[in-house]
N, C-alpha and C positions, 0 to 999 in steps of 0.2 A: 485451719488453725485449731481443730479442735473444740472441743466442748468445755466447760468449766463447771467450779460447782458452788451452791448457796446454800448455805443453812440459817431458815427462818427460826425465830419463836417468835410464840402468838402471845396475847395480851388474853387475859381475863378480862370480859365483859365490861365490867361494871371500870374499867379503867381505860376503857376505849375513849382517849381526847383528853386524856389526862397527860401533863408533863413524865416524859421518860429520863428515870433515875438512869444515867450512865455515866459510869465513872473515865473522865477524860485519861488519865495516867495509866488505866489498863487498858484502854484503847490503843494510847501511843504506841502498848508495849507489842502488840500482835503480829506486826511482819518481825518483828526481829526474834520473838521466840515461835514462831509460827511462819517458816519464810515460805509456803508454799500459797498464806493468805495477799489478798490485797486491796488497796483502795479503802484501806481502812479509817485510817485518819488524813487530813490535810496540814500538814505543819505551818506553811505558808500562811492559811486562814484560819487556822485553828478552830478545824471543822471536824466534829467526830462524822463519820460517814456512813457507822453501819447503823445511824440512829434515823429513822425517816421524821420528814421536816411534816407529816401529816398524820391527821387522827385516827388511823387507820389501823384494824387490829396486828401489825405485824411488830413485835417490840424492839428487835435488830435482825438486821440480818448483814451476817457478813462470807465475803466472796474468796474462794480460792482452789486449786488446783487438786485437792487431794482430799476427798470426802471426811477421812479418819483424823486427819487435822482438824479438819473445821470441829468436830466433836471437840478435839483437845482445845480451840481457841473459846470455843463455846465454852465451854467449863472453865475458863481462865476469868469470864467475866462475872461480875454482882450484879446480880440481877432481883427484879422486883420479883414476888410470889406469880408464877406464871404455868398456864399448863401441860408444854413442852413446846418441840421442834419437830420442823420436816427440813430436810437436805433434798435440793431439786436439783436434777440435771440441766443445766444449761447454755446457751451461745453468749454471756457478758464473756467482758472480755476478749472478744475472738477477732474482731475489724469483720464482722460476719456480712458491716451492711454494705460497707465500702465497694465502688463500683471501678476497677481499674480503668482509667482515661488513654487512650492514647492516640491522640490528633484530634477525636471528637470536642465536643464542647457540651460542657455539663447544663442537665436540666436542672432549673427549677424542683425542689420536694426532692431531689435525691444528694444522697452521700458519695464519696468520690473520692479514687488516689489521682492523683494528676500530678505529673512531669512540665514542669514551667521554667522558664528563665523571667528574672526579673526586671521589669521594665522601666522602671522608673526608682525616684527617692521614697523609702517611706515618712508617715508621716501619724504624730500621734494628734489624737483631737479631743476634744472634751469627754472628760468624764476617762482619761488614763486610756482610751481605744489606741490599738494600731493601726492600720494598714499601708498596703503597701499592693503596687500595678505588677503584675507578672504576665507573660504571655504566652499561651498553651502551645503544644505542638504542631496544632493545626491551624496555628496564625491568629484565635482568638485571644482577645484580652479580658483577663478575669480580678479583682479585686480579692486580697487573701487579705483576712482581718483575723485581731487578736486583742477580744476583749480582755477589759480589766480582769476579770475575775480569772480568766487563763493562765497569768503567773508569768512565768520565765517565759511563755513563747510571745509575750509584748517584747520583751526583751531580745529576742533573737531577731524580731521582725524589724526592728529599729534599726539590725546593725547591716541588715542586709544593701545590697549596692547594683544598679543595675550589669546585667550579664551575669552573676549569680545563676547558677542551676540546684533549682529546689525540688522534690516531690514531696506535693501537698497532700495532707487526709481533712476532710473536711465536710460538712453539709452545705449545702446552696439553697436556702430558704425563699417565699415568694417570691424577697427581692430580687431580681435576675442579676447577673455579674457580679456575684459577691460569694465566696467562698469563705465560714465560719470555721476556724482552723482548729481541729482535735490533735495535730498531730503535726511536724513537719521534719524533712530530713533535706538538711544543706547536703547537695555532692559535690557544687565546687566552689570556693570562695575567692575568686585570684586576689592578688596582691592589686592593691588602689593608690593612686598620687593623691594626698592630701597638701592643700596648700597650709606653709605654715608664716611667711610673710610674704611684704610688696617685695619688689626685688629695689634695690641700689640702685641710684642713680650713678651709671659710670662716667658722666664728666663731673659732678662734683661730691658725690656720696653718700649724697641724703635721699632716704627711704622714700620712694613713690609713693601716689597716693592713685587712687585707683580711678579711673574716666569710663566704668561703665563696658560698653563693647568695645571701645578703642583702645583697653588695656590699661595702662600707667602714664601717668604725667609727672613729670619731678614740678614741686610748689617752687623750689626757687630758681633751676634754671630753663624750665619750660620743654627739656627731655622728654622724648615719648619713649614709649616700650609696648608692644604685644602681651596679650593675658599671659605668653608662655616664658614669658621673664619670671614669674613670680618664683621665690622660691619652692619647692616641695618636699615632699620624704615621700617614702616609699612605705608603706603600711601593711606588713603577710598578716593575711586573716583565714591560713589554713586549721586554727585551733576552731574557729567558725565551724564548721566539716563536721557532720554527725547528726545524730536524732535526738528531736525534742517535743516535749509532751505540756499539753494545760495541766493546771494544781487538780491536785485530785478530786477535789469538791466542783472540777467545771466539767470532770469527764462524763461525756454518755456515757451508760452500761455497756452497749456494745463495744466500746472504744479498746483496743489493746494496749493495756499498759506496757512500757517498755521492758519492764522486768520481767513479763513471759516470754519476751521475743529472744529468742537466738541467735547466733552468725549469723546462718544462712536463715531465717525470716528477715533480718535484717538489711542483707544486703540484696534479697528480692525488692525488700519497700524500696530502697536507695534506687533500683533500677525501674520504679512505677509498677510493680508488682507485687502479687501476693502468694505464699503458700500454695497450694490448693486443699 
């Protein structure tokens, strides 16, 4: 995927650990008059991005594709009395860490694309988390989660349904069977029966009431029914179908945002693949 590019400025000494003046409104304004920059601000959290959260002498630095922009974004910004920049060549950006999976079972301490079908219901738990059971190509079962602070992909993970086919980007941290999701791309989402009432009783008409595994019992004239009485709808979740990303302020550097990716990097990820 190529290389990307950063242009630092450094801080004067004497302001090392000092609060950094940056102006949030000319932050917002840099992908759209600078679209070659990114990861610039976080809308969602309303998080400036190229501002480091540490007392460290670098005063912003911010990321994008075309060295001679980043100059032009740089000069876009107000900035405190400081003694220039360096523009470095870079891998942010690139999915450079990501290890393509296919049948193995991810270690521990590594990043990973992985091809899964989802195995069970997700489910959200304290503190706004998602997850949800998927299970690998090679018959392992792995846990793909999507913290709070990730944004839209809690959201996606919630909607997801077992037999779903997903390729996961993610890290697998000490915990074993748990995959921290940078990234995911739904390939198929079929159409699911949602129940939306008990069914009718058909000797006298009044709505069942549910008996657990043995399906329906009518309250007043003692009618059974199978779970498959109830009524349903049919639900298309092909608008489901495509690639989705954490809020900008959750991505790793190395993470590829989706606005570098093209068709064809695109439809490589969808098949558990990368560029070369």
């Amino acid at each position: 995927m190529g290389h990307t590019y950063e242009i630092l400025a450094y801080r004067k000494e004497e302001m090392w650990g000092r609060e950094r003046a940056v102006r949030e409104d000319e932050v917002k304004e840099l992908e759209r008059l600078f679209p070659s920059t990114f990861n610039n601000y976080d809308p969602l959290n309303r998080h400036i991005c190229i501002r480091p959260s540490t007392p460290c002498p670098v005063l912003i630095g911010v990321r994008g594709t075309n060295p001679e922009e980043l100059k032009d974004a740089y000069g876009h910004l107000t900035l405190e009395d400081h003694p220039g920049y360096l523009i470095y060549l870079t891998n942010q950006g690139s999915d450079h860490h990501l290890i393509p999976l296919q049948g193995s079972e991810p270690a521990p301490g590594g990043s990973y694309l992985l091809p899964a079908t989802v195995a069970g219901h997700p489910r959200r738990e304290r503190g706004g988390h998602a997850f949800v059971t998927a299970r690998g190509e090679g018959g392992f079962e792995i846990t793909l989660a999507a913290y709070r602070q990730t944004g839209e992909l809690r959201d996606i993970l919630m909607q997801l349904r077992p037999g779903d086919r997903v390729v996961a980007a993610g890290s697998v941290d000490s915990y074993p069977g748990t995959l921290n999701l940078e990234k995911i791309g739904v390939v198929e989402a079929p159409p699911v029966k949602e129940k939306i009432a008990n069914p009718l009783c058909p000797g006298c008409g009044r709505r069942m009431k549910s008996s657990g595994k043995e399906g329906f019992r009518c309250p007043r004239c003692g009618r059974r029914a199978g779970k498959d009485a109830a009524e349903y709808r049919v639900v298309e979740r092909r608008h489901l179908e495509g690639l989705y990303e954490a809020a900008v302020s959750a991505r790793r550097h190395l993470s590829r945002p989706l606005k570098l990716m093209g068709d064809e990097e695109r439809r490589h990820f969808l098949e558990g693949r990368l560029l070369p």
